[in-house]
N, C-alpha and C positions, 0 to 999 in steps of 0.2 A: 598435550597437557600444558599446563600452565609454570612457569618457572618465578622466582626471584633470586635476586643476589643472596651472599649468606649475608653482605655486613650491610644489606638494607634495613631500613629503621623499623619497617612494618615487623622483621622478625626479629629484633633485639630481645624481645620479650613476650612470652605467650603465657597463657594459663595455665602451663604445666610445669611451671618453671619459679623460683622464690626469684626475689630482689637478687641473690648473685651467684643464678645458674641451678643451685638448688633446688630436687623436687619440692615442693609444696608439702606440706603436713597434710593437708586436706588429700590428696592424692596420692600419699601414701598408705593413710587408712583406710581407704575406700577401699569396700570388695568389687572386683571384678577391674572391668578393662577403666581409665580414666575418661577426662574428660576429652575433644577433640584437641589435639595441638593448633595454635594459634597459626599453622604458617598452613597447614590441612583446610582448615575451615577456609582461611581466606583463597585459597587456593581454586577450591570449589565454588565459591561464591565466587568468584570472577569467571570459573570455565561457564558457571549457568548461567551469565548475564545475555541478554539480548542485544545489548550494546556493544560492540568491540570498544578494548581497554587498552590503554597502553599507559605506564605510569615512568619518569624523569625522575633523577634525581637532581638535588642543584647543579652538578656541572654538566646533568644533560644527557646524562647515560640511560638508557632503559632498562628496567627495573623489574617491570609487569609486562606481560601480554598473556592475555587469553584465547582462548578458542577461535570465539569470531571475530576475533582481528586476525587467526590465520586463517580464516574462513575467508576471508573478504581479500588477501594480500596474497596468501598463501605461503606466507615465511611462521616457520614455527618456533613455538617459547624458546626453545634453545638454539633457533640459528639469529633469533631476536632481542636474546635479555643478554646487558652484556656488552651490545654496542654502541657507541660514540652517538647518539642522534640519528637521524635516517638517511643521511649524506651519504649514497652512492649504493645505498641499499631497497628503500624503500621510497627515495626521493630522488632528484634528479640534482646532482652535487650542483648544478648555476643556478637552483631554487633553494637546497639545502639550507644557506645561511639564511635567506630570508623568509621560511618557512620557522625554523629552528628560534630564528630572533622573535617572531608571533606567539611561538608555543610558550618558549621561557618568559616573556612579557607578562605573562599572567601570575608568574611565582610574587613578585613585588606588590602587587593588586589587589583590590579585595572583589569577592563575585567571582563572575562566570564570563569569558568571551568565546565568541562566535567565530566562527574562520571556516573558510572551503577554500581546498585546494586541490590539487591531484597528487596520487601517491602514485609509485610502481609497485604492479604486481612482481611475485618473482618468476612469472615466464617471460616478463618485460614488457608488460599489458600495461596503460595507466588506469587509473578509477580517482575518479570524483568524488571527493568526499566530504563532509561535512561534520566538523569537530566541536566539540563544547569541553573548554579548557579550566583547569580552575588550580588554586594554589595549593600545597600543602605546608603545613607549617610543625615541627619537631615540638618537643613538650617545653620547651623554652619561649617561642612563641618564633622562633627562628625559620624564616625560608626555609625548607627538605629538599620541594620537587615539586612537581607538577604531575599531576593526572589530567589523561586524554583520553573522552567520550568519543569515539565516530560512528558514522555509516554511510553507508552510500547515498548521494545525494539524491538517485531516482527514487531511494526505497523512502526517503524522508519527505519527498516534494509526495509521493504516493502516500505515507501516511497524511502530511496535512492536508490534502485533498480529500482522504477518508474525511478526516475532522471539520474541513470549510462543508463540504457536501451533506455530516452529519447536522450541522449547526442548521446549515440552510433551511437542512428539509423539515428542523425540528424551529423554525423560526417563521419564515415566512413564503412560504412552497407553495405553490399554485396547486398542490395536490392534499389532499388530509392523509394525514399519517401518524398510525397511531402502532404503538407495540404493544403487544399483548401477552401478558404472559400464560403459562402452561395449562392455566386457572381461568384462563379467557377472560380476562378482568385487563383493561387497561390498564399501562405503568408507565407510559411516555404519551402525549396528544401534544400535538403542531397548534397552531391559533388556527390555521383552517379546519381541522380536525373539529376541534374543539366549536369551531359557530354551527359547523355541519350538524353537532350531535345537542347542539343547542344546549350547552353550559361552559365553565369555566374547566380551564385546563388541567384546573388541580382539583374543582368538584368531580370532575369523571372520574378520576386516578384510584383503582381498585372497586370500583362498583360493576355490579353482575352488569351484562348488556343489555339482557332482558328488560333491567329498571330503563333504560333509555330506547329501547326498541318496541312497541307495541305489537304489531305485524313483521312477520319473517327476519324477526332473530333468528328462528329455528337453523335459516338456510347458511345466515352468517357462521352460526355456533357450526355447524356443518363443514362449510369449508375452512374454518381454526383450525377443526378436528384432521380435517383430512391431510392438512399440510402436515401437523404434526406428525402426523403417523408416517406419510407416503410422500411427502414434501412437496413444492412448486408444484404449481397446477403450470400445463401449458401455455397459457393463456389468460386474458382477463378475462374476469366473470364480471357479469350486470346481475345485480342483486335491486329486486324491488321491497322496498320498506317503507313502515310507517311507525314517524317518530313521534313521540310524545312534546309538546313544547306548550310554555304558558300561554299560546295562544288558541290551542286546539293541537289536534292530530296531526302532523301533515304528511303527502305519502310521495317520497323519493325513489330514484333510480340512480345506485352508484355503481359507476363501473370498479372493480375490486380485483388489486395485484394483492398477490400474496406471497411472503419469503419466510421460510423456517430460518431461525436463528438461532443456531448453535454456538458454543461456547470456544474460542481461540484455544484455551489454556491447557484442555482436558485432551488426553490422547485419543479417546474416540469421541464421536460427535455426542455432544448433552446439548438435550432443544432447553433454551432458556427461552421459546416462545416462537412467536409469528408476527415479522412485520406484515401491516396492514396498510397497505397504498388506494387511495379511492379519489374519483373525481364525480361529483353531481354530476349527470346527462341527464335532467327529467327533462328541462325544458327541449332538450332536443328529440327528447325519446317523446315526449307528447306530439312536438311536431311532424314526427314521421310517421307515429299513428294516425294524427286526423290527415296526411298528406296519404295515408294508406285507407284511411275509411274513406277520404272522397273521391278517390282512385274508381273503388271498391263501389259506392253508391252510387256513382257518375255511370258505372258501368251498367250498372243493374237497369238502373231507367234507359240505357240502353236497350237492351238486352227487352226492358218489359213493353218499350213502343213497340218493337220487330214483331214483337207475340201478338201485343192486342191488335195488330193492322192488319194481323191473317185471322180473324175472330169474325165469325158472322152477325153475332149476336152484339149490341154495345154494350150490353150487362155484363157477358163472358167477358169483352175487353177490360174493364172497370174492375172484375176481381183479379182478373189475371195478373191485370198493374200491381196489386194490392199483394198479390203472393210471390210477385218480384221482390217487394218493398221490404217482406216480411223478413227476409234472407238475413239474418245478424241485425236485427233493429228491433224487431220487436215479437210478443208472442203469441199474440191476439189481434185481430183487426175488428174493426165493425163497420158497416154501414146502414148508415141513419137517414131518408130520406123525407123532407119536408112535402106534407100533405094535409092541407087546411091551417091548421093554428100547430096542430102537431109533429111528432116524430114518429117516422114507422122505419122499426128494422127491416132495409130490404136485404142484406145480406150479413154472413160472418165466418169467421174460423170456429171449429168446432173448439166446445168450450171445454173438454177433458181430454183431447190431445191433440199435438201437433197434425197440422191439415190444411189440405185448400179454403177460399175462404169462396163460400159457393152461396147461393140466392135463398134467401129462408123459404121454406115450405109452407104457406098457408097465412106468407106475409099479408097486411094489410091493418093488422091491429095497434090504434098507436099505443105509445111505450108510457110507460106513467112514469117518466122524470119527472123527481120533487122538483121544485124553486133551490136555483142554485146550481144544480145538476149541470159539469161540464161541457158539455155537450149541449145546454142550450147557453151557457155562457157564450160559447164557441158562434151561436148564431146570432144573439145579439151582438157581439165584440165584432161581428164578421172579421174574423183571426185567430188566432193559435189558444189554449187553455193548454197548461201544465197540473197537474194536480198529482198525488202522494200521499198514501194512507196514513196515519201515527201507527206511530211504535203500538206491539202489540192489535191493533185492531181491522187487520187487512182482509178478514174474511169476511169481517159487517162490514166493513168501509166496500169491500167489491160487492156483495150479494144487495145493499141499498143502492148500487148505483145499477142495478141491472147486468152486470158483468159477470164475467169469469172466476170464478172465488180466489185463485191461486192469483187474479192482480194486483198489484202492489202501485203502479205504477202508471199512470194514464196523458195520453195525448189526443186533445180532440182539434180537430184542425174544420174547420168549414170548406164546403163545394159550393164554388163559385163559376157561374159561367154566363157570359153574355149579360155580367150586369145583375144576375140573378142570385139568390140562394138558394141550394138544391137542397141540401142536408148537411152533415156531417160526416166524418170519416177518422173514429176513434182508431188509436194505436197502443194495445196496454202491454205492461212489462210483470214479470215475475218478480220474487222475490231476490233472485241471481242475479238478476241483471240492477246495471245503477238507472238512477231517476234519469229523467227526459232533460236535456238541455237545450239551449239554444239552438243550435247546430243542428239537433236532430231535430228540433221546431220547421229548420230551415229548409230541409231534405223533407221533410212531412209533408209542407208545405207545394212542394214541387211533385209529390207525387198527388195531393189532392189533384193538382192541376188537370192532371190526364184522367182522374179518375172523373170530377166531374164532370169535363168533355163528353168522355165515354157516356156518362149518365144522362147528359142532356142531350146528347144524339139517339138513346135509348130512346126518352121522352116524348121527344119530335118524332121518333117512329112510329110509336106508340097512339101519340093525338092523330097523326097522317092514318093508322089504321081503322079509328073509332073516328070518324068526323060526326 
């Protein structure tokens, strides 16, 4: 526990006491126990400081020590209050004076100085330490003493580290980070954070996430909740979302640390929330995808020449490619064959469910594509059509183009062979699936290739049979 001298100045006078030692009137009539005595209170309030204390009088005697100064030293209030400066006790008598002369320097001064030095433990261990010194002055306005803040210099260089570290990450950090509190509402955003979520640092600050999340908040609001409850997840999680921004929608992939944050002060742990550590990976998470779709598609037209070259018929060849093709691309195929000015279906995927795409039965009738109609854009362009129903109207937009009702989504690509044009070779998408790109123009394109081979070697068998 904590000691002081009697004839130190702090206890000359406390609150239970008149001008000359006398109880108080106030403290006489009062019922029950009084107020705390002035030398109790201070007493306390030094054993609970975090700070180790030690407090000088002007000639330099110690006066005060608390707890974690014999926390840290290991000499307690009463083998500490009492002696002459730390000369041969707590210092090293050929440092004494000149540690001693640092400490009392500050009594003459105004402010606060800084000083690290080494102390002795009292098993005869040194420690490092790092003191913040400052004057005290009697009600005269006279020198007193000196008080002395320390700690150890690891544990101080560890806290400012905490606070460089905090500043950084909350300044200018390669990563977004934001805190969140209990209420899932941001109360801290970094500037990266903050471009990530597309506003200002202090517009986020307490708005739901939902208002900034379009798409898979849900999953985010999900792992807030989880940490709270069950704390750190193992590992980072990739979260895909779609943000709102005054440009449109746009749809991200952040990879997302997650740290519950409880409270130092409170004896058992109180979550005051969940740091949120995240870095964008879309562009990289796109580039692994198409480096995995063309892996993937590279493979297939593999896989669909092996099939058609053990195919007796070139027509069998020609869907067969077609229901390699189908494999995660698309959900329909068709084949449209040029015969006089027209188009005639010579083959298709059945159009009410998944299925090979096999030779129409009773083919030969052309197709009554209006003016406009993809598929003969496709033969005039000799090259790729894209086309996309409107909002709302996919069932009239596929049932006037002669298709599938459930497509949403069309690619007609032209069969090209020997200089010729054979037909076409629609590819249509559902509702599920996203619109046709480039890409998949690209890969369409490549499987026309072998389809109309196939089809033009069909052909030539064909006229060689009927000469």
């Amino acid at each position: 526990m904590s000691a002081s001298r009697s004839s130190g100045t702090t206890d000359a006078l406390g609150p239970e006491e008149g001008p000359e030692g006398r109880p108080a009137p106030a403290a006489e009539a009062a019922d029950g126990p009084g107020p705390i005595p002035g030398s109790e209170l201070l007493a306390a309030l030094l054993d609970g400081m975090d700070a180790a204390l030690c407090a000088f009088d002007a000639d330099g005697t110690v006066t005060h020590w608390n707890r974690e100064a014999e926390r840290i030293l290991g000499w307690s209030a009463q083998e500490a209050v009492g002696r002459p400066g730390f000369a041969g006790w707590a210092v090293r008598r050929a440092d004494a004076g000149e540690i001693q002369g640092r400490l009392m320097a500050v009594m003459d001064g105004p402010g606060r100085q800084v000083h690290e030095f080494a102390l002795l433990r009292k098993d005869g261990g040194r420690v490092l330490v790092r003191t913040q010194s400052a004057g005290v002055r009697s009600a005269d306005g006279k020198p007193a003493g000196v008080y002395c803040a320390f700690g150890e210099v690891h544990a101080q260089i560890d806290l400012e580290r905490a606070i460089a570290l905090s500043e950084a990450l909350f300044e200018d950090a390669s990563w977004g980070v934001v805190l969140v509190d209990v209420d899932l509402r941001p109360t801290v955003v970094n500037a990266h954070a903050a471009r990530a979520l597309g506003g200002g640092r202090t517009a986020l600050l307490g708005r739901p996430l939902g208002e900034l999340i379009v798409q898979g908040v849900e999953d985010l609001e999900g792992a807030l909740q989880h940490v709270l409850a069950a704390g750190d997840p193992p590992a980072p999680v990739e979260l895909w979302v779609t943000l709102r921004t005054a440009e449109g929608n746009r749809r991200r992939c952040w990879r997302s640390g997650f740290m519950r944050l409880a409270s130092p002060l409170a004896e058992e742990p109180v979550p005051l929330g969940v740091g949120w550590l995240f870095q964008d990976i879309t562009e990289a998470k796109l580039a692994a995808q198409d480096a995995d779709r063309v892996r993937f598609r590279s493979n297939q037209l593999h896989r669909a020449s092996r099939s058609a070259a053990e195919c007796d018929d070139p027509m069998e060849a020609a869907t067969t490619s077609l229901d390699y093709a189908l494999a995660g691309f698309a959900d329909h195929a068709l084949i449209d064959l040029v015969v006089g000015e027209r188009l005639v279906r010579a083959a298709a995927t059945p159009s009410d469910a998944p299925g090979p795409c096999l030779p129409v039965a009773g083919g030969g009738i052309p197709l009554r594509y209006v003016q406009g109609h993809p598929a003969l854009q496709a033969v005039d362009r000799t090259g790729s059509v894209r086309a996309t129903a409107g909002a709302g109207a996919a069932g009239e937009w596929a049932t006037g183009r002669q298709w599938p009702a459930d497509s949403v989504h069309a690619l007609c690509v032209v069969l090209r062979s020997r200089g010729r044009t054979l037909g076409v070779v629609t590819f249509l998408r559902s509702a599920h699936r996203a619109a046709f790109e480039r890409p998949d123009a690209v890969y369409a394109e490549s499987v026309a290739d072998r389809v109309a081979a196939s089809v033009d070697l069909h052909q030539a068998a064909t006229r060689s049979d009927n000469p």
